[in-house]
N, C-alpha and C positions, 0 to 999 in steps of 0.2 A: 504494500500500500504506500509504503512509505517514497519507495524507488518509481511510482507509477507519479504517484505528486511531485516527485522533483524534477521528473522528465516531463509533464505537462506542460510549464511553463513556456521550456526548451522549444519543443514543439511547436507549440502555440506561436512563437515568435519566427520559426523558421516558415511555419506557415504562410506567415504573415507578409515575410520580406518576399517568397514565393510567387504571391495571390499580386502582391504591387511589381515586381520585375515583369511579371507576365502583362497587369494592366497597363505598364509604362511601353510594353513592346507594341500592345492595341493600341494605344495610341498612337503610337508613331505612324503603324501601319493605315489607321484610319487615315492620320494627316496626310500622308502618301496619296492613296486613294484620293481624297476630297481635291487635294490640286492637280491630279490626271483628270477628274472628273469637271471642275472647273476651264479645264485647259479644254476640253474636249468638248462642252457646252459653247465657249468660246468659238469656238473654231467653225462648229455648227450655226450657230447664230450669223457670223461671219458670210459660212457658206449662202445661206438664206437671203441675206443682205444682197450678196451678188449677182445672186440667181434671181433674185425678183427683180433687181434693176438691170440686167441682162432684157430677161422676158418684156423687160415695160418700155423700155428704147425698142428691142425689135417691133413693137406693134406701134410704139409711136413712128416710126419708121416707115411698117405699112399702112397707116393710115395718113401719112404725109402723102406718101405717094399715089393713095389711090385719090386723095380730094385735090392734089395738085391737078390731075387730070379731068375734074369735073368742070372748069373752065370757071369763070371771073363771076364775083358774086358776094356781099358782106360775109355769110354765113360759110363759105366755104371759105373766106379768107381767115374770117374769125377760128374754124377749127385748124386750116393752116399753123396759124401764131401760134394756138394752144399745145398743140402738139410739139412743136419745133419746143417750146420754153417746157414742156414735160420730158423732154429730153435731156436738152442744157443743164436743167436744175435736178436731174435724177443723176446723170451724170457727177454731176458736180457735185452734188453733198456725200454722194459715194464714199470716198477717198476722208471725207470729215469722220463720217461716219467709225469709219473702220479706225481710225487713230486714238476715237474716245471709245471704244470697244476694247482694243487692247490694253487700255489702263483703267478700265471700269471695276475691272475685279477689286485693285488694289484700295480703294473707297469701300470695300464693303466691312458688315461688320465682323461677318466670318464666313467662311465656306458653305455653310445651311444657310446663309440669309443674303442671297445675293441679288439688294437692293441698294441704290442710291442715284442723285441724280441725273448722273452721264446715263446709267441704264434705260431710265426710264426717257429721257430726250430723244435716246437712240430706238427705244421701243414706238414712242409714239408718231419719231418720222417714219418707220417700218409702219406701222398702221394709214399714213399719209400714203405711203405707196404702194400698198396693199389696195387701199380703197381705187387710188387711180388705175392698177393695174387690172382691178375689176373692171370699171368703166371704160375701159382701153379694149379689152375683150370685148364685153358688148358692144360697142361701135360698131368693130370689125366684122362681129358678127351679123352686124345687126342693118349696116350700113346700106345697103341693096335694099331691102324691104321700102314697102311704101308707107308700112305703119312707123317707119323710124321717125321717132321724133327730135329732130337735130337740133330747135333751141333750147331744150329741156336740158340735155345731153350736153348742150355747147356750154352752159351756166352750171352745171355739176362739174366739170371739168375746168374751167374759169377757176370757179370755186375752191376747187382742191388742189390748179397748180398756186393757186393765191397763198393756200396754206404753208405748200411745199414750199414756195420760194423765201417763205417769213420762216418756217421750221432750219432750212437752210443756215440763215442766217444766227439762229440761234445757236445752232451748231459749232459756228466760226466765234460767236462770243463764249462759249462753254470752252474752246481750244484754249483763247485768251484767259478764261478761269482757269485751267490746269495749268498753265506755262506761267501765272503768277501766283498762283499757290503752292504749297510743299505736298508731297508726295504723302495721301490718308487726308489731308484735310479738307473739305468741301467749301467752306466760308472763305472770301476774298479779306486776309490780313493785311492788306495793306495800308496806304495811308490814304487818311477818310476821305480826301479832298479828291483821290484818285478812285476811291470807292462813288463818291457822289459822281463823278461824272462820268463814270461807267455806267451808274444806274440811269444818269439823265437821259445819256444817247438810247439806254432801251428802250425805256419809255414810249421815246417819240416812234417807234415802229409802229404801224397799222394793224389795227387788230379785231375791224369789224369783219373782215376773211374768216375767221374761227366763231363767230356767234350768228352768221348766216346760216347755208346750205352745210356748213361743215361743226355744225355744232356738237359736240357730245363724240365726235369720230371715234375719239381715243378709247372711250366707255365700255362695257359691254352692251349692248342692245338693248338689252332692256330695259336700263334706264334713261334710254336718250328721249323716248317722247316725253317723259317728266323736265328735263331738262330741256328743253323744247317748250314745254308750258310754262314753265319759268321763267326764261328769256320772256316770251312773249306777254308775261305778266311782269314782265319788269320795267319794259319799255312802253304799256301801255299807262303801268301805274306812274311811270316817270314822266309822262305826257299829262296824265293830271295828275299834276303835284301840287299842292298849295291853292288847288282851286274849290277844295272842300275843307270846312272845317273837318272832317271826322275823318279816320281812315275806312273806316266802313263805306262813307261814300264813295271816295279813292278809290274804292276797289269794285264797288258798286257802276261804276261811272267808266271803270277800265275795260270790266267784261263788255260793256257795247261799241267798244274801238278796238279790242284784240284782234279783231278779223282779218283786218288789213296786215297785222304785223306776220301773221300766219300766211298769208295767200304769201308776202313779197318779202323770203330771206333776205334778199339784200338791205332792203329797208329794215327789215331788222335790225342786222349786224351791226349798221351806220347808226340809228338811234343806239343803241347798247353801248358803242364806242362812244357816245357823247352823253352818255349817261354817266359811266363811269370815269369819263375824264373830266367832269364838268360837275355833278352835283355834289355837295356836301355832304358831310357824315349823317347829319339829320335825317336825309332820304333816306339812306341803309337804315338808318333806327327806324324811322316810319316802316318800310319796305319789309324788312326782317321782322317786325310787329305783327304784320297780318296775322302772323297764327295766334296770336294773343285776344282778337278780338272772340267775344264771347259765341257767335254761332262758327264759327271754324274752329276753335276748343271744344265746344261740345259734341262736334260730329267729328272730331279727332279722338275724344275720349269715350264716344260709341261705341267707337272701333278698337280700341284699346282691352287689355285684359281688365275686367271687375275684380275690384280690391276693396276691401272692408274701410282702410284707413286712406284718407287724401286732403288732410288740413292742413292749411298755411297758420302757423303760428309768428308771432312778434314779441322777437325778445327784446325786453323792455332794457334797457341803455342803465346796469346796475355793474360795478364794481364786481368780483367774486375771487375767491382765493382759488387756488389751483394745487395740489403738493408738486414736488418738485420727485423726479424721479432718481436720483443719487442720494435722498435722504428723504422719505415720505414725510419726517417729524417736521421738515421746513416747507413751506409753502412761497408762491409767488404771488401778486396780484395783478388778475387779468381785468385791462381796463377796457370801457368801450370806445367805440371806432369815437376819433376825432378830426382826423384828417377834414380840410377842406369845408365840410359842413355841421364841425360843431356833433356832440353825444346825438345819437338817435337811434329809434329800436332797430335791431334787423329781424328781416322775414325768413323764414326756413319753412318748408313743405314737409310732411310726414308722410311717407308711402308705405302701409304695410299690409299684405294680401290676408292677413288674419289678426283679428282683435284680440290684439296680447298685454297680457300685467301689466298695468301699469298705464296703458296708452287712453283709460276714459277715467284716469284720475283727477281728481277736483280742480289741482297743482296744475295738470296738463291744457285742462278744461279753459281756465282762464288766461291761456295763453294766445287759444284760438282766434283766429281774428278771419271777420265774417267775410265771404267772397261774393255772396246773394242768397236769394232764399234756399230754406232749411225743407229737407225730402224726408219725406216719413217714412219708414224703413217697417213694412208691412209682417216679414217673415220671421220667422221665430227665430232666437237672439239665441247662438251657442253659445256654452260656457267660453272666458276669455282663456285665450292657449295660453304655456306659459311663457316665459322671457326668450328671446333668442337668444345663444351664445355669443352672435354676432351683431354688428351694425356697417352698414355701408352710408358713409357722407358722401354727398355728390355734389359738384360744382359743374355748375350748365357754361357751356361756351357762347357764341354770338359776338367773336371781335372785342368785348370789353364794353361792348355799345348798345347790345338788343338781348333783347328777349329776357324769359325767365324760368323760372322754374316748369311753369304750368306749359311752355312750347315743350318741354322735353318730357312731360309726363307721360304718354304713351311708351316710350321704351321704358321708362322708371317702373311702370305697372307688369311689364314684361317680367324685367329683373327680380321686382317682390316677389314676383310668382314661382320666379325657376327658380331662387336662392333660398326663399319662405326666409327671408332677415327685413328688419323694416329699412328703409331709407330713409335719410336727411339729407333733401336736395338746398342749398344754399341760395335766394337771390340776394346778391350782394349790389350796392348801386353802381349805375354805369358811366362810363363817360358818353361825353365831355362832362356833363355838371357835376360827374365825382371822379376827377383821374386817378390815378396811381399818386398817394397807396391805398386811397380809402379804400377798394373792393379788397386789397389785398387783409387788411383791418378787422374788415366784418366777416371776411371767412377764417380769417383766424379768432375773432371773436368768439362766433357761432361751431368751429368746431371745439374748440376749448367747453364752452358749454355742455354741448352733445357726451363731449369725454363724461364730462365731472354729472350728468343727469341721465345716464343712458336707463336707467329704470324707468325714467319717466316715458321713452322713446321705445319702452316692451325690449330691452335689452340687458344682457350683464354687462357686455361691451367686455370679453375677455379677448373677442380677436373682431381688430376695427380696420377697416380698409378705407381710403380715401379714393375717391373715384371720380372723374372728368373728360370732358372732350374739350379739344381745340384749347379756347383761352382757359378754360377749366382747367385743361389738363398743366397749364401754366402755373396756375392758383395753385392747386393739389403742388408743386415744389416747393414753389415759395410760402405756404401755411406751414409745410413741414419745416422748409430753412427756420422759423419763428419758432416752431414750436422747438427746435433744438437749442436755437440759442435763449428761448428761456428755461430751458431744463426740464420739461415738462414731456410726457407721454407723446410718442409720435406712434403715427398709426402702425400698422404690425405690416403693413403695404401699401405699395402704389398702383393702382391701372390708370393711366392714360390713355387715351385716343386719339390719334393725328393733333399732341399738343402743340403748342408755339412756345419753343425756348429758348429762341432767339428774338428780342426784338429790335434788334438794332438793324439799319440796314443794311447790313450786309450782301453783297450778295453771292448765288450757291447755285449750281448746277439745276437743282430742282426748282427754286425760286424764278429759273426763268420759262416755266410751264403756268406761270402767272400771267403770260400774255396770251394763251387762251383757255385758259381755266374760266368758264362760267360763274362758279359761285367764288371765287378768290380771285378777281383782277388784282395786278401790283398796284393801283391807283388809290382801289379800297382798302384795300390790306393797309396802303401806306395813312390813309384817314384814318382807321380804325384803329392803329397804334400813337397816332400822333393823338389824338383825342388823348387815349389813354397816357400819352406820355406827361398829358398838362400845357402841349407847344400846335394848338390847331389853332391856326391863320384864316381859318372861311368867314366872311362877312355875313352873321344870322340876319336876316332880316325880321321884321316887327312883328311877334306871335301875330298879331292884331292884323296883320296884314288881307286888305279884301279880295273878294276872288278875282283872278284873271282871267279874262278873255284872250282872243285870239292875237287880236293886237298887242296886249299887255304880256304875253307869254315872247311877244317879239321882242319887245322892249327888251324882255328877261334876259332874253339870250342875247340881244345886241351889248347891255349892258357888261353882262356876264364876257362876253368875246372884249369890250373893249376891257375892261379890267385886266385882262390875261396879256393884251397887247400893251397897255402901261405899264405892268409888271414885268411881263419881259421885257422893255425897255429901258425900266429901271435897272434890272439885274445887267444888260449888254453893257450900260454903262457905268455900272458902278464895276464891272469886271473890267474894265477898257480904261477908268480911271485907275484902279488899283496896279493894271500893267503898267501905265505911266510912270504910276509914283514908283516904283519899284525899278525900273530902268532909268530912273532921273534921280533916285536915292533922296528922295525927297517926301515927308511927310503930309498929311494935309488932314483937314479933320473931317472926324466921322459923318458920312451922310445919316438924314432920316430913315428909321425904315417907313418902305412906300407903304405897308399894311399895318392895319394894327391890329397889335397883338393880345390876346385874352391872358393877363398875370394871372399866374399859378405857382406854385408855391416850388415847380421845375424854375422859371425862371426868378423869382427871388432867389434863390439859393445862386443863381449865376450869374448874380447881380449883386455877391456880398465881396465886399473889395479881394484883393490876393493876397495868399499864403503863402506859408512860406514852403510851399512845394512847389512854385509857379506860379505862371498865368493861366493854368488851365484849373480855376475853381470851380471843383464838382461837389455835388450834395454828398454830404457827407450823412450818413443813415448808422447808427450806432444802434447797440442794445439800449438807450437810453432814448433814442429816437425814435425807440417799437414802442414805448411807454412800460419799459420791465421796468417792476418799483423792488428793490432788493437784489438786485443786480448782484453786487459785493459778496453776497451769499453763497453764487452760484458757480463754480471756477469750470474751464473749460480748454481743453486739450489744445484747440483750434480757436484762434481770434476772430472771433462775428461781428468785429466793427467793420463796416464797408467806410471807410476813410477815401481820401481822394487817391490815395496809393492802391486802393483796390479798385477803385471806378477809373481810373487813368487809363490811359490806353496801354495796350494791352502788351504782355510783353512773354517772351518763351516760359519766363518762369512764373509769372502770373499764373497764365493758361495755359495747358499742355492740351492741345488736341489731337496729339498722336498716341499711338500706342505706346504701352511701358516697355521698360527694358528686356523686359522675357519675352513680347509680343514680337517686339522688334528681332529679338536674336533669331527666334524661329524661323519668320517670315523674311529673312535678309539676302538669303539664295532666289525667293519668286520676285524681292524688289530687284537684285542684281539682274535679273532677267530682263527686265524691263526698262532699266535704266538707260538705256539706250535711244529707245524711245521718249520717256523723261526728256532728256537733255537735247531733243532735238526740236520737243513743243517746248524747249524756255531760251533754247538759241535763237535769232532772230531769221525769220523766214521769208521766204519770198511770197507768199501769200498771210503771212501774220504780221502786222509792223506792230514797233518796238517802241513806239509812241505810249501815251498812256491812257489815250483817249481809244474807248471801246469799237468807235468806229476805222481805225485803222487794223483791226482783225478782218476784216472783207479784203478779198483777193480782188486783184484790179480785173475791171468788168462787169463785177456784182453787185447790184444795188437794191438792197432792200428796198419793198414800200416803205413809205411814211405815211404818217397819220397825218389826217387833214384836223384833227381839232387841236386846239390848242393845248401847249405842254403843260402836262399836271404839275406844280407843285408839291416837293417833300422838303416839307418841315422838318422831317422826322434825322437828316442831314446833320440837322444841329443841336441834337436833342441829345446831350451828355447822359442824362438820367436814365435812355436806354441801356447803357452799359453797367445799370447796378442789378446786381448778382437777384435779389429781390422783383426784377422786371424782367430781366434773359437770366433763368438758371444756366445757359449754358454757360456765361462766362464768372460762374462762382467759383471760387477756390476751392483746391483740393480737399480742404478741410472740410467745405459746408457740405459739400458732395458726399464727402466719406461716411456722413449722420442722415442718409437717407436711405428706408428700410428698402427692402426687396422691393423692386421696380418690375412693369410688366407695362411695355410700348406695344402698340397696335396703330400702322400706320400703313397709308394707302401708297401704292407703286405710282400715284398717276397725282399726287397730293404737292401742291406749292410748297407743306410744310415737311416734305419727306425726308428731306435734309436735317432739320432740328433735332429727326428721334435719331436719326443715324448715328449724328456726331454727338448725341447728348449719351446714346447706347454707347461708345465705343468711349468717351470719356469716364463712364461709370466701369465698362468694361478694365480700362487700363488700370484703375483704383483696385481693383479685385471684390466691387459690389457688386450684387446679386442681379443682375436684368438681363429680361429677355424681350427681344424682339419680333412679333410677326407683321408683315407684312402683306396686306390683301391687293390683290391683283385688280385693275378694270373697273374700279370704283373713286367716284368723288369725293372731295373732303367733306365731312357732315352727313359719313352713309348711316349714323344711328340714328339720327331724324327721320331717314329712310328705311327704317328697317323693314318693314310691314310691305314692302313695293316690291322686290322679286328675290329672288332664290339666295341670290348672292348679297345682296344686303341684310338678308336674315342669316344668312351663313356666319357673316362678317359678326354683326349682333351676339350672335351667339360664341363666337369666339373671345370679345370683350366677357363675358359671361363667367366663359370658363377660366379667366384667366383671375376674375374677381372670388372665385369658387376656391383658387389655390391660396388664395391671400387669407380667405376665410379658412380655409383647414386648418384644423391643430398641426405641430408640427410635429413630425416623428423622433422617434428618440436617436434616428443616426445624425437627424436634422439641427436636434437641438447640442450634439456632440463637435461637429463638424463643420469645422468655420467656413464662411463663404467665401469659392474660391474666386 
């Protein structure tokens, strides 16, 4: 007995080293495998690429040749030109293509998840040429018949080389993003002044080509007539705008002018491009509202799963102690939102699919706060189930600017249902009339609360998940960055959904799928963070203002047109004088600004004289500044002051957005590989010039459209306050990152913001925190608004689900042993 227990030990350990020699040989071997299997994907995709634009020149080819011979005519001239420039331009992006294909892998997060910008640019001009090489086929086919209908035909093909030729070009600016980037990082690091006017020359490209005849190309099918109905409710609601007091009329007043936008794509495309170049943040609030008003809420929540529990409560604006989680016996005090507009209650929604302990408590009861009349509930009352183990908080997205809880309710009744946990959906206030930090404030207010009263909400709250989309999925970081540095309980996980954790603007491979993204133009994105930054520049006009007619909407727009021509002629010349002075070495004092500007508590802060770190005075945001009272109490491994030395721009050892040293050692044979490549998009090229202006990537010959409306404005250029770790987690310190529990990203191939999870995954990655990434194919950003629409968006839905389902699990005992690697 004695000699069997002393040999166990033995044993046990040679086992041990055994079972990890052998795992350490699987692995290597898998890693083998994944980059043959990589390489081979590559190559394939590659193949596909050449062979489609092989097949799509041959027929453009023969359908030159055969309408050259139909003799003299517009319409056969017209498909002449079409074809010849489907040629040119298929040609042409070819050779682009193939060069951000070969270094597309190197941007991914790992071998399972090969997604990121360059991928999807390159996927979606494959879909551009997929679709013409359809319509190229039936011509051919089709052309001889007498039922051919050749204007139809000739404006689909118009249409999609329009696309091509703009897809092209984006192409040549994404070349330009990798030859000034490092090798793994997606975001343009350089300097801001070169960043702004990289973005500026995008901008001005044409981009009513993609909300025409080619709307939704990129999609899966089944969502394009939804998107289709949107556009056309966008541009009729943008047509009456401000001509109703109500938005119900708005929308009332829209369905009897839709028709025309439906019968004439083109007309479409052109109003949507001067929608979204042209009107205010306002409009998107009004616009993104519509589901708020109360008959499209109730025939949204028809259709939605029936749940026992759906009350908006209002926490009343009271002080409350919180303990502190390194020493239960000391507490913090959590105070309410102040920012901006002074103590006020916040609202939270309660969603739970059964009436559990606690949730028709007296305490609860009088939290309620009324939405309209009271339903008599006929059927017989079961006993109340007990507590859940769990609780899920949710924060609703809408840009920082729109909507609430009640537009996201239909999937929230989903989740109660498949989870059986209740929800706390957060509305937090929106900008402009509440920027950053107040929203940031009251969802850190309101989860703080939910922690410390989860009985009240039918929970123990032993395992709590924070849960969000888009700007939500924003919020959900930065509640957690608070609740670390005030020492307090952070959730036991994260899900996000195609969040934004970059706001600054930067710009990223995927960011430039913004010029035909539907529900995400750059224009709006750039309103809807500039609001939130505290720095929107748009001239409100007078609530009180009376309705317009026909004449009066001209006025608008003449007005509107001449301001944009003031404005850029202010900026030509305040740009023309600064060159002066600067090549005469001579000073001169500041001009006016031509607009004025709404003070916000961003621009006080960069209006308090200089420090002694420079001229460049950034808002400094301390633990002192979140309103922690007992601070002193709480010590902390990592320094949570965001000082100006951490909002500064930015620097390798600030931010690392590359892999760590063990990432890099591994992977240093597949970057050698490519290096060659590398160094030959950041030499200067005879088709890339070495200028810094984005429009010098066009090879001579090539000339994108231009947009005929006038250049948007971004504020957002000058807006320091984007850079605090609190508004873009992505540029937080190692330190705040490393106090963020298990992460779980769910982000779309086709999404403007597909960029932010990548490099916010592979920055948590390099840390050695716990996150995982998927990726859904062929879907819009904002698919869980859509869940209930077709196969794949419930697919998507449910995958969010599952990923909320593991954060909920206990964790196992290898789990709770085994640090995360």
């Amino acid at each position: 007995m004695e000699s069997a227990s002393g040999a166990g030990p033995a044993g046990a350990t040679e086992a041990l080293a055994s079972k990890k020699t052998k795992e350490r040989a699987r692995i290597r071997i898998r890693r083998r495998w994944r980059k043959v299997k990589a390489k081979a994907s590559r190559l394939t995709l590659g193949m596909d690429l050449h062979t489609m634009t092989q097949a799509l020149v041959s027929l453009a080819e023969d359908n030159i040749a055969f309408f050259a011979s139909q003799g003299p005519g517009e319409t056969v001239r017209r498909l002449l030109a079409v074809f010849t420039g489907v040629r040119e331009q298929a040609l042409g992006v070819l050779p682009a293509l193939g060069r951000l294909l070969g270094v597309a892998h190197l941007f991914d997060l790992d071998s399972e998840t090969p997604a990121n910008g360059y991928r999807s640019l390159v996927h979606t001009t494959r879909c551009c040429l997929a679709h013409l090489l359809h319509k190229s086929r039936y011509v051919a086919a089709n052309r001889r018949s007498i039922f051919f209908r050749a204007s139809h035909n000739l404006a689909e093909l118009e249409a999609y080389l329009a696309a091509l030729t703009q897809l092209r070009a984006l192409t040549y600016y994404a070349q330009r993003l990798l030859a000034a980037n490092q090798p793994g990082v997606l975001f343009f690091e350089g300097d801001e002044g070169l960043s702004a006017d990289f973005l500026r020359e995008y901008v001005t490209l044409h981009k009513g080509c993609f909300y025409g005849r080619c709307l939704g190309f990129q999609f899966t099918p089944a969502i394009r007539p939804f998107l289709q109905t949107i556009a056309i409710g966008l541009v009729s609601f943008g047509e009456h705008y401000k001509r109703n007091e109500t938005g119900l009329g708005v929308t009332a007043s829209s369905l009897f002018t839709s028709g025309r936008f439906a019968i004439d794509p083109e007309l479409r495309g052109a109003e949507f491009e001067r929608i979204t170049q042209n009107l205010d943040v306002h409009f998107w609030k009004a616009f993104w509202n519509i589901t708020e008003i109360e008959v499209l809420s109730s025939l949204a929540s028809m259709a939605s799963a029936n749940v026992r529990i759906s009350r908006l409560l209002s926490l009343p604006p009271k002080a409350f102690e919180m303990p502190l989680v390194a020493d239960p016996k000391l507490t913090v005090t959590i105070s309410p939102p102040l920012a901006h507009t002074g103590p006020g209650p916040v609202l939270v929604r309660l969603i739970s699919y059964d009436l559990r302990e606690g949730q028709d408590s007296e305490e609860l009861n009088k939290l309620v706060k009324s939405e309209g009349p009271w339903s008599l509930e006929l059927r017989p009352r079961p006993p109340n189930a007990p507590r859940s183990r769990s609780l899920v908080i949710h924060i609703h997205g809408g840009g920082f600017v729109a909507q609430t809880s009640k537009s996201h309710e239909p999937y929230l009744k989903s989740w109660a249902q498949d989870l059986g946990t209740p929800i706390l959906s957060i509305d937090y206030s929106l900008a402009p009339e509440a920027p950053f930090p107040r929203a940031l404030e009251e969802c850190f207010y309101a989860y703080c609360w939910a922690v410390t009263n989860c009985a009240l909400l039918g929970s123990t709250g032993e395992r709590i998940c924070l849960a969000g989309d888009s700007a939500g999925g924003n919020l959900c970081f930065t509640v957690t960055f608070r609740a670390a540095a005030y020492g307090v309980r952070v959730p036991d996980g994260i899900m996000a959904a195609y969040p934004a954790t970059m706001l600054q603007s930067a710009a990223s491979p995927s960011r430039l799928l913004s010029l035909m993204d539907p529900l995400l133009p750059l224009s709006v994105l750039s309103k809807c963070v500039s609001a939130y930054s505290g720095v929107e520049t748009e001239e409100h006009s007078d609530s009180n203002q009376k309705a317009l007619g026909v004449m009066g909407l001209v006025r608008r727009d003449t007005a509107l047109l001449l301001r944009d021509l003031r404005i850029g002629a202010s900026s030509w010349l305040n740009s023309f004088l600064e060159f002066s002075g600067r090549k005469s070495h001579k000073t001169s004092a500041p001009m006016a600004e031509p607009i004025p500007m709404r003070r916000s508590v961003s621009e006080a802060a960069l209006a308090q004289p200089e420090g002694p770190l420079g001229p460049d005075p950034i808002k400094s945001l301390t633990v002192q500044d979140l309103s922690l009272k007992g601070s002193s109490e709480v010590s902390h491994a990592c320094n949570t002051s965001l000082s100006a030395e951490t909002l500064g721009p930015s620097k390798p050892s600030d931010v690392n957005f590359l892999l760590g040293p063990e990432e890099v050692s591994e992977e240093a044979e597949e970057v050698s590989e490519e290096a060659e490549t590398i160094n030959k998009l950041h030499s200067p090229d005879r088709s890339l010039g070495s200028g810094p202006c984005a429009s010098a990537a066009f090879p001579e010959g090539f000339h994108p459209r231009r947009s005929s409306q006038a250049v948007t404005q971004m504020p957002l250029y000058f807006s320091p306050i984007a850079k605090n770790p609190f508004m873009s987690p992505l540029l937080a310190p190692d330190c705040m990152l490393e106090g963020l529990p298990p992460v779980h990203l769910v982000a779309c191939a086709l999404d403007p913001m597909l960029d932010d999870s990548v490099m916010f995954a592979r920055r948590l990655r390099s840390l050695g925190q716990p996150v995982t990434l998927h990726v859904v194919e062929d879907l819009p950003h904002g698919f869980l608004s859509l869940a209930t629409l077709c196969r794949e968006t419930r697919e998507a839905a449910a995958l969010c689900v599952e990923r909320i389902r593991q954060v909920l699990a206990p964790p196992g005992p290898a789990e709770r042993a085994t640090p995360p690697a």
